[in-house]
C-alpha positions as a printed Julia matrix, in Angstrom:
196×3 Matrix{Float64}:
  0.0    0.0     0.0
  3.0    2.11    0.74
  4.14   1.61   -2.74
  0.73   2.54   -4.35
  0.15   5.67   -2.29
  3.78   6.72   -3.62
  2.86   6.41   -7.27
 -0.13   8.01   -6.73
  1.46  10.89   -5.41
  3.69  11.08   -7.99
  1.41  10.92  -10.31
 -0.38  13.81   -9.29
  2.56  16.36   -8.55
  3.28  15.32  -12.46
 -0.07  16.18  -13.54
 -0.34  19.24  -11.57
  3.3   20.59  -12.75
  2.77  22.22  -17.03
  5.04  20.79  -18.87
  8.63  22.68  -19.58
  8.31  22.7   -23.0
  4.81  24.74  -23.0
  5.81  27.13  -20.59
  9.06  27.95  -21.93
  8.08  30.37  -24.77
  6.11  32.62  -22.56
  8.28  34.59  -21.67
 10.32  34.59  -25.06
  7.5   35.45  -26.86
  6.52  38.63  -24.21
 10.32  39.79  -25.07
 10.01  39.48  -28.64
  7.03  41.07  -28.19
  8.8   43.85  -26.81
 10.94  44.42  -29.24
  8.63  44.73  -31.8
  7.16  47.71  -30.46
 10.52  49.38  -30.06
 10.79  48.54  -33.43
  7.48  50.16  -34.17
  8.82  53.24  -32.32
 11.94  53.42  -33.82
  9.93  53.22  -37.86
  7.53  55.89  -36.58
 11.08  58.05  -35.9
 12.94  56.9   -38.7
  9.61  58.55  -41.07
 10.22  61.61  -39.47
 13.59  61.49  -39.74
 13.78  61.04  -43.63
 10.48  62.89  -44.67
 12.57  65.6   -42.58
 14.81  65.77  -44.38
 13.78  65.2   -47.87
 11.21  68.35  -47.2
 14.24  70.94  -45.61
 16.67  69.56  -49.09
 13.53  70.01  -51.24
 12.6   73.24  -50.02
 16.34  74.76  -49.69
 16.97  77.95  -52.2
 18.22  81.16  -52.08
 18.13  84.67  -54.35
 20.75  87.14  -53.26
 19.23  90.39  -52.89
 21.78  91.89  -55.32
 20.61  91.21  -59.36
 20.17  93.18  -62.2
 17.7   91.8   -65.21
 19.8   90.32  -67.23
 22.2   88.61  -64.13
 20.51  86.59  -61.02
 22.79  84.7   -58.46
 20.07  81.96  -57.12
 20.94  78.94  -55.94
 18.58  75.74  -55.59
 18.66  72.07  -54.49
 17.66  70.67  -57.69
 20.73  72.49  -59.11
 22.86  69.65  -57.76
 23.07  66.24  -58.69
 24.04  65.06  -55.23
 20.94  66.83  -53.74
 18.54  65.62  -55.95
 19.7   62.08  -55.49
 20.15  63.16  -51.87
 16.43  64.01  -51.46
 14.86  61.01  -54.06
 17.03  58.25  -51.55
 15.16  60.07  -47.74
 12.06  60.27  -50.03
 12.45  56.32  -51.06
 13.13  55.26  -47.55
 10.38  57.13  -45.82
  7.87  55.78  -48.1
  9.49  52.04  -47.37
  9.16  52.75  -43.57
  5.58  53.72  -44.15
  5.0   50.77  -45.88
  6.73  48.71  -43.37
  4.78  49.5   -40.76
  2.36  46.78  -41.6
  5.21  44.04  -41.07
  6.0   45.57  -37.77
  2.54  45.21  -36.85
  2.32  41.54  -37.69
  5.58  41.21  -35.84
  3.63  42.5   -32.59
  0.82  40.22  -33.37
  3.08  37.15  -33.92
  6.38  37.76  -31.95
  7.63  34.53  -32.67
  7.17  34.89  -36.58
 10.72  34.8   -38.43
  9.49  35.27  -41.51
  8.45  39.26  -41.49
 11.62  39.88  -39.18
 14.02  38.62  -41.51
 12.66  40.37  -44.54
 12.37  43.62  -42.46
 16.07  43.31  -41.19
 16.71  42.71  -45.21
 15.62  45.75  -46.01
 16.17  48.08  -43.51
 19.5   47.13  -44.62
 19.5   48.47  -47.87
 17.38  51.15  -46.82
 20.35  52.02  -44.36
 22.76  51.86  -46.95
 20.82  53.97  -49.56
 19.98  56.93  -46.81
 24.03  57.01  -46.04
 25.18  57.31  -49.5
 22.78  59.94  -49.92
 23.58  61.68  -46.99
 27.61  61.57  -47.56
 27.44  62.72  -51.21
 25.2   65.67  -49.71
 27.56  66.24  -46.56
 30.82  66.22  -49.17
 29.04  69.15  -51.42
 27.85  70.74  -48.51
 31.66  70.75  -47.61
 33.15  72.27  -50.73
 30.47  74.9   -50.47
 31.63  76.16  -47.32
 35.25  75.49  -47.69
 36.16  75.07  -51.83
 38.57  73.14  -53.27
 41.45  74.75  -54.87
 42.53  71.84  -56.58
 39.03  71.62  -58.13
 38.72  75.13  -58.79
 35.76  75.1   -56.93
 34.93  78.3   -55.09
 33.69  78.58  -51.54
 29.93  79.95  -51.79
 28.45  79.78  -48.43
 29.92  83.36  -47.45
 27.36  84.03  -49.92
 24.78  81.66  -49.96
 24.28  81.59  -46.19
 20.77  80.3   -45.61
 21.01  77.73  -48.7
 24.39  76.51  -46.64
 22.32  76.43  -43.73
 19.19  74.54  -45.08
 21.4   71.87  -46.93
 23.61  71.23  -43.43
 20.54  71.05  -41.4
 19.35  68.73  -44.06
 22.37  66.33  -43.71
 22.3   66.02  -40.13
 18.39  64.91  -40.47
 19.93  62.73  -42.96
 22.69  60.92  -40.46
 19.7   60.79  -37.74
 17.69  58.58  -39.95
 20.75  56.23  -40.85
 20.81  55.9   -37.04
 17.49  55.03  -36.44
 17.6   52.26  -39.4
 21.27  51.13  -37.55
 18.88  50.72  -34.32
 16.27  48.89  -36.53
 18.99  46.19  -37.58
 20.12  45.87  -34.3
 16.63  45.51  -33.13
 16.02  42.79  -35.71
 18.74  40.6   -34.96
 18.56  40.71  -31.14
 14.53  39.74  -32.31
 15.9   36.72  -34.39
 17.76  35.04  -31.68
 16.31  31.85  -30.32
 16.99  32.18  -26.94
């Protein structure tokens, strides 16, 4: 009897203990969970970010006061080929972080999905990659307008051109803000991706 009342009790500490393997992703999937709302934070800032700074590039002229008729000293974003592509690659990647949203939602809705994560991480890399290039051709322009390059014969213009200097600066440093939020994003991904 000794040896029946043992089993029994066995038997229901067992059945009253969930199993391991059940309980185990609880809290995995609450931290996953987590992270896909920083992640949904961290899109929400990387639109500003770029819309930012595709608006202060795409609005950024200037008209010195001084012109006759026939002579006007105006300078303008589109003028540059390193601005334009500047402001189509912050214009590109706000309209992908818009669209992302949607996969960071279903990444909050099913934390343990892979799928969605590791096309998100795909292209938040390229994304990355575009909004840097765009911002360092930008930032190396913005550079030779305030400080010229005698070998290139290229003139300093921002004693000039003050605000345009300005706008297309402030512009840059948007620019770099974004590229950190998408860095964060990666980051975000791949600690997301990890099994354990």
């Amino acid at each position: 009897m000794d040896s029946e009342s043992k089993s029994r009790g066995k038997a229901v500490a067992f059945a009253g203990s969930p199993p391991r393997s059940e309980a185990a992703p609880l809290p995995l999937a609450k931290w996953k969970k987590g992270l896909a709302i920083v992640d949904f934070v961290l899109r929400l800032g990387g639109i500003g970010a770029t819309m930012g700074a595709a608006a202060i590039m795409g609005n950024n002229e200037q008209m010195l006061p001084f012109f006759t008729q026939f002579l006007q000293f105006h300078a303008e974003w589109n003028q540059f080929r390193m601005f334009q592509f500047f402001v189509v690659a912050n214009g590109a990647a706000a309209g992908y972080l818009v669209l992302s949203l949607a996969f960071s939602l279903v990444c909050i809705v099913r934390p343990l999905a892979v799928a969605p994560r590791l096309l998100l991480i795909i292209l938040d890399t390229v994304m990355m990659a575009l909004v840097t290039a765009g911002a360092s051709t930008a930032a190396a322009t913005t550079y030779l307008a305030h400080n010229g390059s005698e070998d290139a014969n290229w003139m300093a213009v921002c004693s000039q051109f003050t605000d345009f200097c300005q706008g297309a600066s402030m512009a840059v440093v948007v620019s770099f803000i974004a590229a950190l939020f998408f860095l964060c994003l990666i980051l975000v991904s791949s600690l997301a991706l990890k099994r354990h």
